[in-house]
N, C-alpha and C positions, 0 to 999 in steps of 0.2 A: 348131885345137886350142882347147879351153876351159879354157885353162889356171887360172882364176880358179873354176871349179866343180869341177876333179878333186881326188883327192887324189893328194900325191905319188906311190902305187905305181901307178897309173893312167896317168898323167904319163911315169914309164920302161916300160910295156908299152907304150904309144901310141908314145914313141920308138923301140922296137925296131920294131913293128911298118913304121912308118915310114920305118927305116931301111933296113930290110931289101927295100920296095918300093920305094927311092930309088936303091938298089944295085941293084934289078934294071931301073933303067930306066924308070921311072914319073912323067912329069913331073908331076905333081899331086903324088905324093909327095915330089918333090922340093921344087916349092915350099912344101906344107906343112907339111917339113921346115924346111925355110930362115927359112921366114917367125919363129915364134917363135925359134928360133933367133938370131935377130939383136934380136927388141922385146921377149920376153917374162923373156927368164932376166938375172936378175944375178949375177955378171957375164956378157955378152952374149955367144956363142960366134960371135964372128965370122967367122974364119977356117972354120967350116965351114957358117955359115950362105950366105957367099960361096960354098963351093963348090957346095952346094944349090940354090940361089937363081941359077947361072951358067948352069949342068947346063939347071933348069927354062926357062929363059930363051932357049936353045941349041933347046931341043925345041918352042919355040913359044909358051911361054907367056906372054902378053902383061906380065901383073902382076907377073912378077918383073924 
């Protein structure tokens, strides 16, 4: 996510989208779910960048 060039409404269609291929079992989207998730937002949403970030992790993905 480029979160430093979108603008906010950009930012929540990106997370739905996101969300939506995380939920169906996407570990790419999981992790880049997770990833900002945890560095990019103040305050950091932890608790579900963990769960994103576990998921992608679970399914192979090395970097989470």
């Amino acid at each position: 996510m480029w979160a430093t060039e979108l603008d906010r409404p950009d930012l929540d269609e990106a997370r739905r989208w996101l969300t939506a291929a995380a939920e169906g079992g996407d570990p790419f989207a999981q992790y880049n779910l997770g990833q900002p998730l945890a560095t990019l937002l103040d305050p950091a949403e932890l608790g579900q960048a963990r769960r994103w970030l576990k998921a992608a992790a679970e399914a192979g993905i090395g970097e989470a």
